[in-house]
N, CA, C and O of each residue as an XYZ file, in Angstrom:
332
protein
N       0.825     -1.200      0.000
C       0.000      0.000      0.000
C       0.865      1.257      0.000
O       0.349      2.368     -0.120
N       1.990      1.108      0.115
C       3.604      2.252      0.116
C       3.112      2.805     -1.001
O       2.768      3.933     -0.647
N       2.846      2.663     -2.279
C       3.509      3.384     -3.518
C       1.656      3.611     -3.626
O       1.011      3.772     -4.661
N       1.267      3.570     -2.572
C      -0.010      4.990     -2.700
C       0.105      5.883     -2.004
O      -0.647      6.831     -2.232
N       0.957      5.986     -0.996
C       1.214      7.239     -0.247
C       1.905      8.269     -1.201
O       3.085      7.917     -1.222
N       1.763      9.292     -1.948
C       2.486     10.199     -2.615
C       2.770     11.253     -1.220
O       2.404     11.168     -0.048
N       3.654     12.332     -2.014
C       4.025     12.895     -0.965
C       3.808     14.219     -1.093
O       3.464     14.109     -2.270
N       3.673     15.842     -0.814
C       2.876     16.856     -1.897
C       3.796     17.120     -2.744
O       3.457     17.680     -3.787
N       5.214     16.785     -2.518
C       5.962     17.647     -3.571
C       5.802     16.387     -4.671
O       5.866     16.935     -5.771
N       5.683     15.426     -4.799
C       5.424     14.523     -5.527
C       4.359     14.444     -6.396
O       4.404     14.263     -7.613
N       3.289     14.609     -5.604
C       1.729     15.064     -6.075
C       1.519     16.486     -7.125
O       0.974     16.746     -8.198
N       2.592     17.427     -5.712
C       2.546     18.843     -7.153
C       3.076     18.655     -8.267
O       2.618     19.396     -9.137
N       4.333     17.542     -8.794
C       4.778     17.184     -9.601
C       4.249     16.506    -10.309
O       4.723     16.593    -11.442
N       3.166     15.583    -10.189
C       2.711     15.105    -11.005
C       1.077     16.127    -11.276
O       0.585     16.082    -12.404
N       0.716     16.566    -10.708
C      -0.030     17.531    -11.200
C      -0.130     18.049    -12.697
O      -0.946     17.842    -13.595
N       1.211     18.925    -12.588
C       1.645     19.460    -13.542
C       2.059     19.007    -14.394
O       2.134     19.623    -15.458
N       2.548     17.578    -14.231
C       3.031     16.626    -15.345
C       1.450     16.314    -16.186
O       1.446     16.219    -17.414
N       0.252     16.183    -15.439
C      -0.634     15.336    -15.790
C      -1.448     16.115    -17.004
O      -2.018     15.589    -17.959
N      -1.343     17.415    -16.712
C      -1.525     18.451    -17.392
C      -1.007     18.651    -19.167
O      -1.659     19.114    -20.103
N       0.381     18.109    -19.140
C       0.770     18.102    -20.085
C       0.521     16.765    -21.082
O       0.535     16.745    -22.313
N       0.312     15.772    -20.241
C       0.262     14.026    -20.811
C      -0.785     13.126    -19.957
O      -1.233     13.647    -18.936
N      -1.122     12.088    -20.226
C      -2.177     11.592    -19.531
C      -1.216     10.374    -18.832
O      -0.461      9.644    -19.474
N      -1.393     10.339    -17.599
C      -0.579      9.722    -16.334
C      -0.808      7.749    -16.784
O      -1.666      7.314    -17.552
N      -0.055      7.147    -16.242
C      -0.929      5.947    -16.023
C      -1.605      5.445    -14.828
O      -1.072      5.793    -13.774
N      -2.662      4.701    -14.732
C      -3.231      4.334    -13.848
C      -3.052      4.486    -12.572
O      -4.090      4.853    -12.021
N      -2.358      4.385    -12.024
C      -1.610      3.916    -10.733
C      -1.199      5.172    -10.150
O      -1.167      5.551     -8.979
N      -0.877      5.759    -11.297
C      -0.659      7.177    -10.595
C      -1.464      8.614    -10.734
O      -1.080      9.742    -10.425
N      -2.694      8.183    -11.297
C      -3.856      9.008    -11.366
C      -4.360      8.621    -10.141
O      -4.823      9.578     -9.520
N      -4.449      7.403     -9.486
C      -5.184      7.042     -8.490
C      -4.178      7.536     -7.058
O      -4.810      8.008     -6.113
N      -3.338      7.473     -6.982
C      -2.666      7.963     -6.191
C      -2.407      9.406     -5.855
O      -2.137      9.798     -4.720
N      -2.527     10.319     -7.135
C      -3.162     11.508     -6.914
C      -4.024     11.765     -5.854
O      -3.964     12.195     -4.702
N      -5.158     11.197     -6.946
C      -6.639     10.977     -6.101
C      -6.815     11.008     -4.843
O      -7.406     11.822     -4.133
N      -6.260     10.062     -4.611
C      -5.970      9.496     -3.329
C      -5.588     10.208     -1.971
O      -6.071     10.137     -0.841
N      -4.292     11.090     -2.639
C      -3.764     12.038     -1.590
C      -4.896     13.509     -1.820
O      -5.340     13.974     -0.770
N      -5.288     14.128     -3.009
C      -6.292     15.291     -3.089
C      -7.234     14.669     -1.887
O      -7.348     15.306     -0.840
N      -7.719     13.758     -2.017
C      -8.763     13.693     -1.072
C      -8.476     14.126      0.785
O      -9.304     14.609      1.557
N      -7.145     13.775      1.050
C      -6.899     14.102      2.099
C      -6.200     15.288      2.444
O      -6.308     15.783      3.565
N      -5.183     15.984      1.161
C      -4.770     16.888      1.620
C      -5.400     18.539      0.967
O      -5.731     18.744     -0.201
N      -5.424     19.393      1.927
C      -6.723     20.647      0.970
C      -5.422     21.586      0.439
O      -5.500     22.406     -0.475
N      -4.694     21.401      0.908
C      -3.035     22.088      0.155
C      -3.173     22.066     -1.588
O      -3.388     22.989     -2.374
N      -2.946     20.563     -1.817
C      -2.542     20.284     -2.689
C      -4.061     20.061     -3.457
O      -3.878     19.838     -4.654
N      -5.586     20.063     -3.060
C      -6.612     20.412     -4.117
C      -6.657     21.965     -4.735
O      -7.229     22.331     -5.761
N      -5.853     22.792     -3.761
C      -5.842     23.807     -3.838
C      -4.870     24.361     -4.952
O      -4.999     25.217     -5.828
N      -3.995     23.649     -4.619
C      -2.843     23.651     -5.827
C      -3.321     23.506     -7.199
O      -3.327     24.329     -8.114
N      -3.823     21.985     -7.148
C      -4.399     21.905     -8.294
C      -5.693     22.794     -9.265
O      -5.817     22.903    -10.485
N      -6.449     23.280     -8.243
C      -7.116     24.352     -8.472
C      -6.566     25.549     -9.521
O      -6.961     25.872    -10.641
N      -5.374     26.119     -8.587
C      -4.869     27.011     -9.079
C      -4.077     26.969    -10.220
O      -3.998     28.003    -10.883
N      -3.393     25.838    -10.628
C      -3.271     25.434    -11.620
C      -4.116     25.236    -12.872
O      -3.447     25.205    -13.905
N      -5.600     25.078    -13.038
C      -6.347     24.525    -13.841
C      -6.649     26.058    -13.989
O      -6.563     26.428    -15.159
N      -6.961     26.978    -13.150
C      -7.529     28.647    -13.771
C      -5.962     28.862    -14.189
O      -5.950     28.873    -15.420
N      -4.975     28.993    -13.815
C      -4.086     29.693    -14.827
C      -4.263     28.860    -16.437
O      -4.275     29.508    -17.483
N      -4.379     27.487    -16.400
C      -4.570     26.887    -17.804
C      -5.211     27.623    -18.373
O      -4.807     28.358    -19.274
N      -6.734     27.531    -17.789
C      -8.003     28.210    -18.574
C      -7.423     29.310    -18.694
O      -6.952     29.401    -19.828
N      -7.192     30.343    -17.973
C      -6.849     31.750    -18.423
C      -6.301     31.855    -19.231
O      -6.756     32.632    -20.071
N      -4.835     31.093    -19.571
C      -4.290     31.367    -20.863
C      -4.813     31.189    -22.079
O      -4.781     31.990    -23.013
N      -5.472     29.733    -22.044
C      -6.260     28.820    -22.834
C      -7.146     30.370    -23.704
O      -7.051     30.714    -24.882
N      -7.696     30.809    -22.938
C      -8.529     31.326    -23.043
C      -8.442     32.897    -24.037
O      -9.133     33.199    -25.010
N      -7.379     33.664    -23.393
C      -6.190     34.530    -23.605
C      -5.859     34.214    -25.043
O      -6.194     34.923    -25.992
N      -5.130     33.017    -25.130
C      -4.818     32.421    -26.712
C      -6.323     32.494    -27.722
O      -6.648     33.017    -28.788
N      -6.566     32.172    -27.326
C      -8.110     32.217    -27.869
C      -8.382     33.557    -28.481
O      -8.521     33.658    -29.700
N      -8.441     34.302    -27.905
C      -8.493     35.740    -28.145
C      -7.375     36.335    -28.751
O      -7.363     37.481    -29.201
N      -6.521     35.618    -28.759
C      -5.545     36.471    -29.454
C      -5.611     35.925    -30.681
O      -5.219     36.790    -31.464
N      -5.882     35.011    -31.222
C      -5.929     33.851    -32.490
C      -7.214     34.902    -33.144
O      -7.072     35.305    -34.298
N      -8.210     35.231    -32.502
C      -9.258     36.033    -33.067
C      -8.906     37.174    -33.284
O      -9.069     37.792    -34.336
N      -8.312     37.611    -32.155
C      -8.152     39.522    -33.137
C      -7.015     38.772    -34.229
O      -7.517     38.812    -35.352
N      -5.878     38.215    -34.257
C      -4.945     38.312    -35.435
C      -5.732     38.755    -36.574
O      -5.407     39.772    -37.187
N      -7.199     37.748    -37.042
C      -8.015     37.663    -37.714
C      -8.474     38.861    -38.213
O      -8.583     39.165    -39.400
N      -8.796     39.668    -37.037
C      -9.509     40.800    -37.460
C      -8.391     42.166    -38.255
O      -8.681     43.350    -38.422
N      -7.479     41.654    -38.508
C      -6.468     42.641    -39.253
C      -6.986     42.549    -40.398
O      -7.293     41.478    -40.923
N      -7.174     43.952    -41.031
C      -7.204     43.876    -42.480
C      -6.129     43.586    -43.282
O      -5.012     43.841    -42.831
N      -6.294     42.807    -45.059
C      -5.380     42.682    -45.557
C      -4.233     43.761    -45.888
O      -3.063     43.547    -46.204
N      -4.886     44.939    -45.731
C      -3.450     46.350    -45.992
C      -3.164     46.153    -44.922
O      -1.939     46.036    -44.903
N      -3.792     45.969    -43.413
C      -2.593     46.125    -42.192
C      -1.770     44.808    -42.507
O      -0.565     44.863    -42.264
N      -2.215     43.797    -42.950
C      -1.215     42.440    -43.060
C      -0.058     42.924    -44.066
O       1.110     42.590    -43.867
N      -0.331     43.504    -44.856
C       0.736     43.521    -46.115
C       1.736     44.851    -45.588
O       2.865     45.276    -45.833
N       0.804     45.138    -44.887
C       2.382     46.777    -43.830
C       2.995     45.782    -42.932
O       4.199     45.974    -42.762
N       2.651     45.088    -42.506
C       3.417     44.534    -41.231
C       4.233     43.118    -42.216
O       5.361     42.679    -41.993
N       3.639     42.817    -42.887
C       4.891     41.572    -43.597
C       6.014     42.396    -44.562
O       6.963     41.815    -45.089
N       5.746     43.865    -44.708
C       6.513     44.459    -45.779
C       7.357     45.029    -44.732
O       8.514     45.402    -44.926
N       6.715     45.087    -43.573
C       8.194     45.980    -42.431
C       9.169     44.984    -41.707
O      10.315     45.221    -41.326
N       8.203     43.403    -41.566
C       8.835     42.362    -41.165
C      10.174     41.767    -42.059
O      11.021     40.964    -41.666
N      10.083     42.379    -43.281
C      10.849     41.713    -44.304
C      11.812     42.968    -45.050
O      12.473     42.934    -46.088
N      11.612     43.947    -44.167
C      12.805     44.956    -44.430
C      13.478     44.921    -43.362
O      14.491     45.610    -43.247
């Protein structure tokens, strides 16, 4: 039952790992496991998931205005990019 005890710096580490890739089994549950008992580290994770979204989100908006440039502002800014 050892290699379900995580530890928080372990837990915050895989947090952030989990974020980027999907964990295997064993250690999604062991997460789990410790969130449930410790409010530190739900908290962590919390705060982690709104900075995602925020950026997530941020990007989002920035992908849309690019859009909204007209083609003369595109052709000033690739003609100044390329002098």
């Amino acid at each position: 039952m050892r290699h379900w005890l995580f530890s928080c710096k372990k837990v915050s580490a895989l947090v952030s790992e989990s974020m980027d890739r999907k964990l295997p089994l064993s250690k999604r549950m062991g997460i789990q496991f410790h969130l449930m008992m410790c409010s530190l580290c739900r908290r962590y994770r919390k705060q982690l998931l709104l900075i995602r979204s925020l950026f997530l989100e941020e990007a989002a908006q920035d992908e849309t205005s690019c859009d909204a440039l007209s083609a003369e502002a595109r052709k000033r800014i690739e003609k100044k990019l390329k002098s």
